[in-house]
Z-matrix of the N, CA and C atoms (Angstrom, degrees):
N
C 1 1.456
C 2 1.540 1 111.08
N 3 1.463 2 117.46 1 -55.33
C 4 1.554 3 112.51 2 159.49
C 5 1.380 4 134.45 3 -14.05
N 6 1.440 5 95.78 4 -68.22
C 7 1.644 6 115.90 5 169.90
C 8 1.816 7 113.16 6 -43.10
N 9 1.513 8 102.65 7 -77.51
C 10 1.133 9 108.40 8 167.30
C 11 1.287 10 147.94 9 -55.47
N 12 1.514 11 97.36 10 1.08
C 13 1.657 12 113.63 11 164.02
C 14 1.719 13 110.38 12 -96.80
N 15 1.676 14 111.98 13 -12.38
C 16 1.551 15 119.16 14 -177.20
C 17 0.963 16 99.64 15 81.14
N 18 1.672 17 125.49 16 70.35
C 19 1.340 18 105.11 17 145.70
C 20 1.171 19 113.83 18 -104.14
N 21 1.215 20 129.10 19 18.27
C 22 1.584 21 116.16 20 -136.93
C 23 2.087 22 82.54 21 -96.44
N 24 1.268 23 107.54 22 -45.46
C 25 1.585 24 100.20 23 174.93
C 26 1.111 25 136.98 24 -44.42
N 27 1.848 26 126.26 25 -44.66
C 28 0.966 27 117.83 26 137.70
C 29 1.226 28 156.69 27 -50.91
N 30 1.614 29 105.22 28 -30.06
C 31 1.515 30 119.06 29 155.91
C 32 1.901 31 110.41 30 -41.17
N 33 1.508 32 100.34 31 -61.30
C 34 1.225 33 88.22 32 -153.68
C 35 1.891 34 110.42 33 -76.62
N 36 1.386 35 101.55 34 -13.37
C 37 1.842 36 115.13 35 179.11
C 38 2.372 37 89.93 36 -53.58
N 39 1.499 38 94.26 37 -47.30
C 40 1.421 39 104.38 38 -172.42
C 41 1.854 40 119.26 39 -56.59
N 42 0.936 41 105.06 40 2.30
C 43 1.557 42 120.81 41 -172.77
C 44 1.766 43 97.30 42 -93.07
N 45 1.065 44 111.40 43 -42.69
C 46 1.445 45 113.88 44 -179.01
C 47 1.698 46 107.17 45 -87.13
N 48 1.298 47 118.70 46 10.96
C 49 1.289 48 98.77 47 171.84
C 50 1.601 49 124.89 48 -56.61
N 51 1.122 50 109.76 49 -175.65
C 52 1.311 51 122.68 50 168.53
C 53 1.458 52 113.58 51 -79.41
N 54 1.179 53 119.12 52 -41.06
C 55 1.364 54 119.27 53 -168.52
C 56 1.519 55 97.94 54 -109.85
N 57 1.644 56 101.22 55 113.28
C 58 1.601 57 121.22 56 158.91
C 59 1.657 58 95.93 57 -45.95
N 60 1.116 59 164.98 58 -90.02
C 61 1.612 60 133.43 59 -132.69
C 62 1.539 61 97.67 60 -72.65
N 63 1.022 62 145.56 61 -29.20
C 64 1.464 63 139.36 62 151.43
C 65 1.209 64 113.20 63 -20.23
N 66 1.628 65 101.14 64 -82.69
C 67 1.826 66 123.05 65 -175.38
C 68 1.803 67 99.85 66 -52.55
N 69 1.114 68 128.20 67 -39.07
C 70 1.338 69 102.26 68 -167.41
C 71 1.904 70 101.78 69 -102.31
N 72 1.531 71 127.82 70 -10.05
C 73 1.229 72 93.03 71 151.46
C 74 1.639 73 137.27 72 -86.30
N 75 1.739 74 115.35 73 -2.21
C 76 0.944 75 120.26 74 141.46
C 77 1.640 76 122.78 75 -32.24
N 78 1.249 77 117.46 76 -84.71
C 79 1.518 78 141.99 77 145.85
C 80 1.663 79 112.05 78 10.39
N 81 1.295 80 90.53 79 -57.65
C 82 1.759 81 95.97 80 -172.37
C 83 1.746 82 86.15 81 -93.18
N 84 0.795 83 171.27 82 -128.53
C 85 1.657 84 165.04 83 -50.13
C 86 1.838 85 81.83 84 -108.08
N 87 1.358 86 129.99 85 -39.34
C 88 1.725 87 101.83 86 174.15
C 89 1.487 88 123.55 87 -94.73
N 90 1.380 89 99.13 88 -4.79
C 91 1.719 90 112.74 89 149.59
C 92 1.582 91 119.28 90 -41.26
N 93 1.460 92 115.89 91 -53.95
C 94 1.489 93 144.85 92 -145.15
C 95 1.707 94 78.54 93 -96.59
N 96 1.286 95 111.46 94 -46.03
C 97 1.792 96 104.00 95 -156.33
C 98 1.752 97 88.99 96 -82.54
N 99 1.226 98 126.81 97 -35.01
C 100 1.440 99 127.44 98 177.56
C 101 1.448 100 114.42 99 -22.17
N 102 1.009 101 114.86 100 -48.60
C 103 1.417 102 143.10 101 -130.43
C 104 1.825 103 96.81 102 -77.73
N 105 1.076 104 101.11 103 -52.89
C 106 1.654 105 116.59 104 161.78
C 107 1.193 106 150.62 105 -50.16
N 108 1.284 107 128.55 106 90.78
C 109 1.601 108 109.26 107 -164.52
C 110 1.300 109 125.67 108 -21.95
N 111 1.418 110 99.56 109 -67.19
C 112 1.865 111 120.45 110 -160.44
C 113 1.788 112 89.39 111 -66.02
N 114 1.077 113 143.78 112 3.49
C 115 1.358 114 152.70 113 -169.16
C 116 1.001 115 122.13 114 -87.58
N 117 1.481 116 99.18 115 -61.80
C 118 1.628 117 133.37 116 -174.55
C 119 1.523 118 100.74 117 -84.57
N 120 1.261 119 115.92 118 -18.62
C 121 1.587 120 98.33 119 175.73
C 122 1.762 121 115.36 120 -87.46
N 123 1.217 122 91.55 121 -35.94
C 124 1.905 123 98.65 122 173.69
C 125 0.962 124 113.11 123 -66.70
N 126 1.661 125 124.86 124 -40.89
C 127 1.256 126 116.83 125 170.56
C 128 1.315 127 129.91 126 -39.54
N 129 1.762 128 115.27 127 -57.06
C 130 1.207 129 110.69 128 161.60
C 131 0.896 130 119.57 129 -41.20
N 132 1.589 131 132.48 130 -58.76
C 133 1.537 132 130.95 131 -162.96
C 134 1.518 133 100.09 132 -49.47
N 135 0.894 134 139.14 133 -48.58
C 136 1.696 135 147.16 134 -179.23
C 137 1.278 136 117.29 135 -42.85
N 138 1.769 137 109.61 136 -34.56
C 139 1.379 138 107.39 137 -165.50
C 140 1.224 139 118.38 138 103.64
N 141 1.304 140 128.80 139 -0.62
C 142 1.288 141 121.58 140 172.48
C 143 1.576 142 124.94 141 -70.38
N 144 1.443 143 122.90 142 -7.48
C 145 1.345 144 103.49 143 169.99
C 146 1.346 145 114.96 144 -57.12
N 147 1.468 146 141.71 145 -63.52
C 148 1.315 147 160.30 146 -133.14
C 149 1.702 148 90.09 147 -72.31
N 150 1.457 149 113.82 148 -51.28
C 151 1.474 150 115.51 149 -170.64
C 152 1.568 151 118.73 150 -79.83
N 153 1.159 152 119.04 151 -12.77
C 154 1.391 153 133.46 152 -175.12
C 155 1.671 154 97.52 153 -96.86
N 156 1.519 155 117.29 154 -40.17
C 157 1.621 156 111.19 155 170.48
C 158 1.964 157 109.70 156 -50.27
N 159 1.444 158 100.41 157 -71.06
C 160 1.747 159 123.41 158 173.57
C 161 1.694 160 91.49 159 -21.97
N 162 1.193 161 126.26 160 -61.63
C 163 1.618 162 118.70 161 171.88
C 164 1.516 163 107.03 162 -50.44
N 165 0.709 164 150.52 163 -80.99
C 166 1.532 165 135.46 164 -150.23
C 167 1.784 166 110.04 165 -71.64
N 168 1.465 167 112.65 166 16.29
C 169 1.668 168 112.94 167 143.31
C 170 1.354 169 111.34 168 -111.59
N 171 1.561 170 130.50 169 10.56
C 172 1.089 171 117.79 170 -179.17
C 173 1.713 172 95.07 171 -72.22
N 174 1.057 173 102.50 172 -178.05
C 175 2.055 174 137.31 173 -170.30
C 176 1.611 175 91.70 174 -85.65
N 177 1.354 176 141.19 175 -54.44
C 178 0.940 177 144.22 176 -163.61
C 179 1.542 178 117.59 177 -78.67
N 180 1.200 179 115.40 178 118.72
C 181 1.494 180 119.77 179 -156.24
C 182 1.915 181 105.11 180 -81.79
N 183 1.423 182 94.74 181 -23.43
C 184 1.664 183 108.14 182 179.13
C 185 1.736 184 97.58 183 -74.04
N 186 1.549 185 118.28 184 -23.29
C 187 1.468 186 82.24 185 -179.81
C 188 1.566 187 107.76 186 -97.04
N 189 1.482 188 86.41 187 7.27
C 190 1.907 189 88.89 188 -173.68
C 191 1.796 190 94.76 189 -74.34
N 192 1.014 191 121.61 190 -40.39
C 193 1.397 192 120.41 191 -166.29
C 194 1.856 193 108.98 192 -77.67
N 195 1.582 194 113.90 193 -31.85
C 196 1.743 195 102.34 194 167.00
C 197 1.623 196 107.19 195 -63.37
N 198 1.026 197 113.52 196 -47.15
C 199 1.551 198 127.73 197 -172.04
C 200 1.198 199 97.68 198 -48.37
N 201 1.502 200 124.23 199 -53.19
C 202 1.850 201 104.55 200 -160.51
C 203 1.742 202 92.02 201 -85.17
N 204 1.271 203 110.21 202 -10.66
C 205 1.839 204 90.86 203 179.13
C 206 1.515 205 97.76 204 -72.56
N 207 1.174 206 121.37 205 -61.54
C 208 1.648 207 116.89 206 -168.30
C 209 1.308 208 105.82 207 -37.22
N 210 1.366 209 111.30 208 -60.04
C 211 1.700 210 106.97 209 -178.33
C 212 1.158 211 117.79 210 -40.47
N 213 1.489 212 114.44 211 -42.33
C 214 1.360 213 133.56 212 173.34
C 215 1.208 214 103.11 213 -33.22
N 216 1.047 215 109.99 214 -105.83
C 217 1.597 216 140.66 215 167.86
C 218 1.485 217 112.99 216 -27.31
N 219 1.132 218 136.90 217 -44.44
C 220 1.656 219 123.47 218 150.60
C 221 1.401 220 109.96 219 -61.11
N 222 1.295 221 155.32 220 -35.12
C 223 0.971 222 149.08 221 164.05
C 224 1.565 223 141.36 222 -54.19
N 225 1.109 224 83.52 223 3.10
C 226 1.879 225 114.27 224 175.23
C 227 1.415 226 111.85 225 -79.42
N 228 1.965 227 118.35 226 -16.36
C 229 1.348 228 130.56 227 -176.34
C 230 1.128 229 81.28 228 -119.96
N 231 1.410 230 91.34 229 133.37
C 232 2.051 231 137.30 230 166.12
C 233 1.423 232 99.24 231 -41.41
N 234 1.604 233 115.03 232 -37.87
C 235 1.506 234 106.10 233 -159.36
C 236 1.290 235 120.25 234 -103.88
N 237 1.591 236 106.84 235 -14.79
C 238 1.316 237 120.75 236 158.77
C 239 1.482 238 129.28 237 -86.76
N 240 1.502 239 111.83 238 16.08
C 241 1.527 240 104.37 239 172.56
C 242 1.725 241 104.97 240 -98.69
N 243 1.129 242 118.71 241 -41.17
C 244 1.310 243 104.56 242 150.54
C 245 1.482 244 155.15 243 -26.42
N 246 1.639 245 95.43 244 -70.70
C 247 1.411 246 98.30 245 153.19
C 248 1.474 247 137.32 246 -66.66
N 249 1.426 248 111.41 247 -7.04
C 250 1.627 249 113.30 248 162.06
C 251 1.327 250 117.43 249 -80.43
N 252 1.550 251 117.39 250 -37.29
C 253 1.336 252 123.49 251 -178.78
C 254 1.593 253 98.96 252 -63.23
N 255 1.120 254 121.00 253 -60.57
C 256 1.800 255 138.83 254 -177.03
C 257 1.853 256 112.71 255 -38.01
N 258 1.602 257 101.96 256 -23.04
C 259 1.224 258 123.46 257 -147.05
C 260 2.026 259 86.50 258 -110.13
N 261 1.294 260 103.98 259 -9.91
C 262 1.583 261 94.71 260 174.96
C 263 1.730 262 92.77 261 91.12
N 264 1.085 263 142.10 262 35.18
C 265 2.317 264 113.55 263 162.68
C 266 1.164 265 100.49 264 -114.52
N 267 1.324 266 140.10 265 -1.85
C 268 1.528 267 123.78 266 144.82
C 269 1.468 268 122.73 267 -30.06
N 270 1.172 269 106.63 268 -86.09
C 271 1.535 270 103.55 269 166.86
C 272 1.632 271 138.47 270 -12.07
N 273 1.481 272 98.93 271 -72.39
C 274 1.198 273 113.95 272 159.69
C 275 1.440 274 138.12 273 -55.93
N 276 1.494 275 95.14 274 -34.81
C 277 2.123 276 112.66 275 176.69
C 278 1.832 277 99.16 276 -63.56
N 279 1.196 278 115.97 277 -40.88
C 280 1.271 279 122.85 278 -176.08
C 281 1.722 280 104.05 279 -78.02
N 282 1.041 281 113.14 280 -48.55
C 283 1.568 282 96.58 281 -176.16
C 284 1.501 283 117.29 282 -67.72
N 285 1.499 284 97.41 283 -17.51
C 286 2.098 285 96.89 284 173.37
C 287 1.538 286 102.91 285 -92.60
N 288 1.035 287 134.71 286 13.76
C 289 2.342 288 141.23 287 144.83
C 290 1.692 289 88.89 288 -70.09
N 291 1.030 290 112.37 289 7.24
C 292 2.212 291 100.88 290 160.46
C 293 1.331 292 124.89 291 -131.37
N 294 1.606 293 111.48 292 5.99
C 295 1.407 294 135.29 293 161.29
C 296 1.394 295 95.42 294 -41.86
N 297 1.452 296 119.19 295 150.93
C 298 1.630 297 130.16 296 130.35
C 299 1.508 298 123.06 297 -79.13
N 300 1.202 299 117.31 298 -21.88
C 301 1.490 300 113.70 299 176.02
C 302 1.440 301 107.05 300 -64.03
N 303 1.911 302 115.21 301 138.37
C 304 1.165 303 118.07 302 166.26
C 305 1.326 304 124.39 303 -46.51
N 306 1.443 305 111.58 304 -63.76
C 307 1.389 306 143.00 305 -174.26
C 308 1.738 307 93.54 306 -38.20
N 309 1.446 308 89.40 307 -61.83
C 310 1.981 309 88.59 308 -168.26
C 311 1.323 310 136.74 309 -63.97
N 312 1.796 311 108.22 310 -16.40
C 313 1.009 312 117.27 311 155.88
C 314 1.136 313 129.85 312 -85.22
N 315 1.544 314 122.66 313 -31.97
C 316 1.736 315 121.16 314 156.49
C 317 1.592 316 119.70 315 -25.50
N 318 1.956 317 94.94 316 -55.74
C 319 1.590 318 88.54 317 -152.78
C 320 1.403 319 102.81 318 -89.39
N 321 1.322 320 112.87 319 -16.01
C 322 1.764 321 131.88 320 -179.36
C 323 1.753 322 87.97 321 -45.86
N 324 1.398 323 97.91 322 -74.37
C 325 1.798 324 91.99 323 -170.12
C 326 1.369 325 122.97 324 -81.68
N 327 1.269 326 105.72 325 -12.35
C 328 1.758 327 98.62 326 160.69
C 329 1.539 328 113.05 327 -60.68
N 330 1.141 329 121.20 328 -28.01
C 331 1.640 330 122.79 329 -165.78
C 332 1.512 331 94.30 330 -96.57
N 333 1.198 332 124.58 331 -19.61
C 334 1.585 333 116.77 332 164.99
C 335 1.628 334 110.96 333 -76.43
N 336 1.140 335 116.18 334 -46.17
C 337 1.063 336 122.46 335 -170.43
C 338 1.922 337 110.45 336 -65.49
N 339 1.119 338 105.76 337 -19.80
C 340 1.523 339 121.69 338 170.49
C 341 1.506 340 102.78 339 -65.54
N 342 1.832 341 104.68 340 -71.89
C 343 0.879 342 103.64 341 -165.12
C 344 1.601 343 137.64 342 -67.51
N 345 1.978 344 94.74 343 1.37
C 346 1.539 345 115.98 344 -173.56
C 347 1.359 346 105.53 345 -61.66
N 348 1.413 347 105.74 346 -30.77
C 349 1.786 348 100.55 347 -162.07
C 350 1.475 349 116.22 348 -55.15
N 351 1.654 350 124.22 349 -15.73
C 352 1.292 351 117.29 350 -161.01
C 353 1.758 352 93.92 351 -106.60
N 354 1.008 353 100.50 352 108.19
C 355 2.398 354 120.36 353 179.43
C 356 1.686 355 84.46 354 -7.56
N 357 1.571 356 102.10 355 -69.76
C 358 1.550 357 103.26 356 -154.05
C 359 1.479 358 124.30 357 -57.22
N 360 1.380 359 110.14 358 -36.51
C 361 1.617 360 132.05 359 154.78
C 362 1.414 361 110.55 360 -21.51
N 363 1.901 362 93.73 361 -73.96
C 364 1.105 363 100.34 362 -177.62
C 365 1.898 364 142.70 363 -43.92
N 366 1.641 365 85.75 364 -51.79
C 367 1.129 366 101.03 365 158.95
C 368 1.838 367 142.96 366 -56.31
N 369 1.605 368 99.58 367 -19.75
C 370 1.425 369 108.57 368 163.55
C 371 1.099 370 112.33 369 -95.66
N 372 0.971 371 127.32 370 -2.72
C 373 1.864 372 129.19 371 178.29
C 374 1.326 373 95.10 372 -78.73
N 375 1.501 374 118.27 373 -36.19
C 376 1.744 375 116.00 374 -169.77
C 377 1.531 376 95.99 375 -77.18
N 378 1.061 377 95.54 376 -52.75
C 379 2.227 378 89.06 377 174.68
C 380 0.971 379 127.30 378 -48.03
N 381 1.500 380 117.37 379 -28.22
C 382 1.751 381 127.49 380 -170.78
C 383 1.441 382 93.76 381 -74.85
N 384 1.845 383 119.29 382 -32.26
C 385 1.387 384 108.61 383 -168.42
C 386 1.298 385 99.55 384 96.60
N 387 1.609 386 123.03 385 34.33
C 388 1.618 387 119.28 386 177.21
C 389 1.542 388 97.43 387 -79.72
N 390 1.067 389 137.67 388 -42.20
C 391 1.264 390 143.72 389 -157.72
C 392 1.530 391 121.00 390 -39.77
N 393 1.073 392 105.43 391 -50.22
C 394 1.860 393 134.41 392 -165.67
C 395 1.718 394 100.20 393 -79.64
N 396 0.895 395 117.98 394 -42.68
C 397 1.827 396 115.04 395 170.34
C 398 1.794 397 128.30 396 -89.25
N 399 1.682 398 87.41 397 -33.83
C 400 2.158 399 100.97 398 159.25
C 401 1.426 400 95.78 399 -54.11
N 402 1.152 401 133.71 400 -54.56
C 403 1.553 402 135.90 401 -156.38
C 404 1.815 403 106.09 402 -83.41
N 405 1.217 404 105.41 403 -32.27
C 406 1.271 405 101.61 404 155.10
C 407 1.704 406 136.51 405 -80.59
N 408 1.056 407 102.44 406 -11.33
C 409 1.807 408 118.70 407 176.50
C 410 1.657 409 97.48 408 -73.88
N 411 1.215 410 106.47 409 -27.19
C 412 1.905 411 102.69 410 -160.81
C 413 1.482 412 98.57 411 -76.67
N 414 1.702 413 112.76 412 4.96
C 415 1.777 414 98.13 413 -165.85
C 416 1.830 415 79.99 414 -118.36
N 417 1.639 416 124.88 415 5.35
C 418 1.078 417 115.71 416 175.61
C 419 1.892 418 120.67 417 -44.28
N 420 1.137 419 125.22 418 142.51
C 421 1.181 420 130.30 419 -173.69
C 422 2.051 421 103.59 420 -86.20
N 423 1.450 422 109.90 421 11.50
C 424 1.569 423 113.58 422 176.22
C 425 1.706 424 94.52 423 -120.07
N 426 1.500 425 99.84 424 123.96
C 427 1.668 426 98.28 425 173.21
C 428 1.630 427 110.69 426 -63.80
N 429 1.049 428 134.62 427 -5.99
C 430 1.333 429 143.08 428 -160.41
C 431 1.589 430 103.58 429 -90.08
N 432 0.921 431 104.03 430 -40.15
C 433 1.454 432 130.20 431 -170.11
C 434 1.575 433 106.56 432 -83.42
N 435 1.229 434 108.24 433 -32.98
C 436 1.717 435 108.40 434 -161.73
C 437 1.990 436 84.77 435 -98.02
N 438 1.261 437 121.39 436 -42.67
C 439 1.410 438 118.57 437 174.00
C 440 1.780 439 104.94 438 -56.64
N 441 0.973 440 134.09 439 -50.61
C 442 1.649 441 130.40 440 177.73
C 443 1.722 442 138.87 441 -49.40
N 444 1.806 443 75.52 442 -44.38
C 445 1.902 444 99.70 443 154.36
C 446 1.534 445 120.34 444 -80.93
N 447 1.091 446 126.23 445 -59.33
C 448 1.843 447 126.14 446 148.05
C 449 1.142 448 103.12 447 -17.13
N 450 1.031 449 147.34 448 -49.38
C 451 1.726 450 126.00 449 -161.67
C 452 1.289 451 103.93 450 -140.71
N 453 1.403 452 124.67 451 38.14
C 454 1.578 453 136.09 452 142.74
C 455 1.537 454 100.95 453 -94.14
């Protein structure tokens, strides 16, 4: 019903606010809407990849952790692992595999590990230099963590 009332545009204009508790309860309500096919596809249409990347250089490690779920969670479609990779969060998905937060490294490599499935993905994840910290996550002391890097 959300969706179909339009929020999802303002939601995602709300990601660029100024004020981080803004941006990250934005963050969490398209987290929640992620989750959905028919969700995750409008979302894109909206534009939310580009603004949901811009989060995972913010300072705030809580929006680093909605951010790699959305990616997550859009990355579950064939057609959106492309355009996220295309969209620049490679880079960034790999530089948060050096977080200390649990959370951020779970979803950091779960959303790699999504986005591994597509050859070319893959292959820029090895350029970004994902390799050397995935391989270090597998000695993580959280099974959650060592399952996310395993199958990135």
């Amino acid at each position: 019903k959300i969706v179909q009332e339009g929020a999802l545009k303002p939601l995602i204009a709300l990601l660029r606010s100024k004020h981080e508790v803004t941006q990250e309860q934005a963050a969490v309500a398209l987290r929640n809407l992620s989750i959905n096919a028919t969700n995750e596809h409008k979302m894109v249409q909206e534009g939310a990849i580009p603004a949901v990347i811009d989060l995972l250089r913010s300072r705030d490690v809580k929006l680093h952790e909605h951010a790699a779920v959305i990616l997550r969670n859009l990355a579950i479609n064939a057609e959106n692992e492309k355009a996220i990779a295309d969209e620049g969060a490679l880079q960034p998905l790999v530089a948060m595999l050096m977080s200390t937060e649990l959370p951020v490294l779970e979803h950091s490599a779960g959303a790699l590990r999504n986005l591994s499935v597509n050859p070319e993905n893959k292959a820029q994840i090895v350029a970004a230099g994902g390799v050397g910290p995935l391989v270090s996550l597998l000695m993580s002391h959280s099974p959650r963590i060592q399952l996310q890097a395993a199958m990135a």
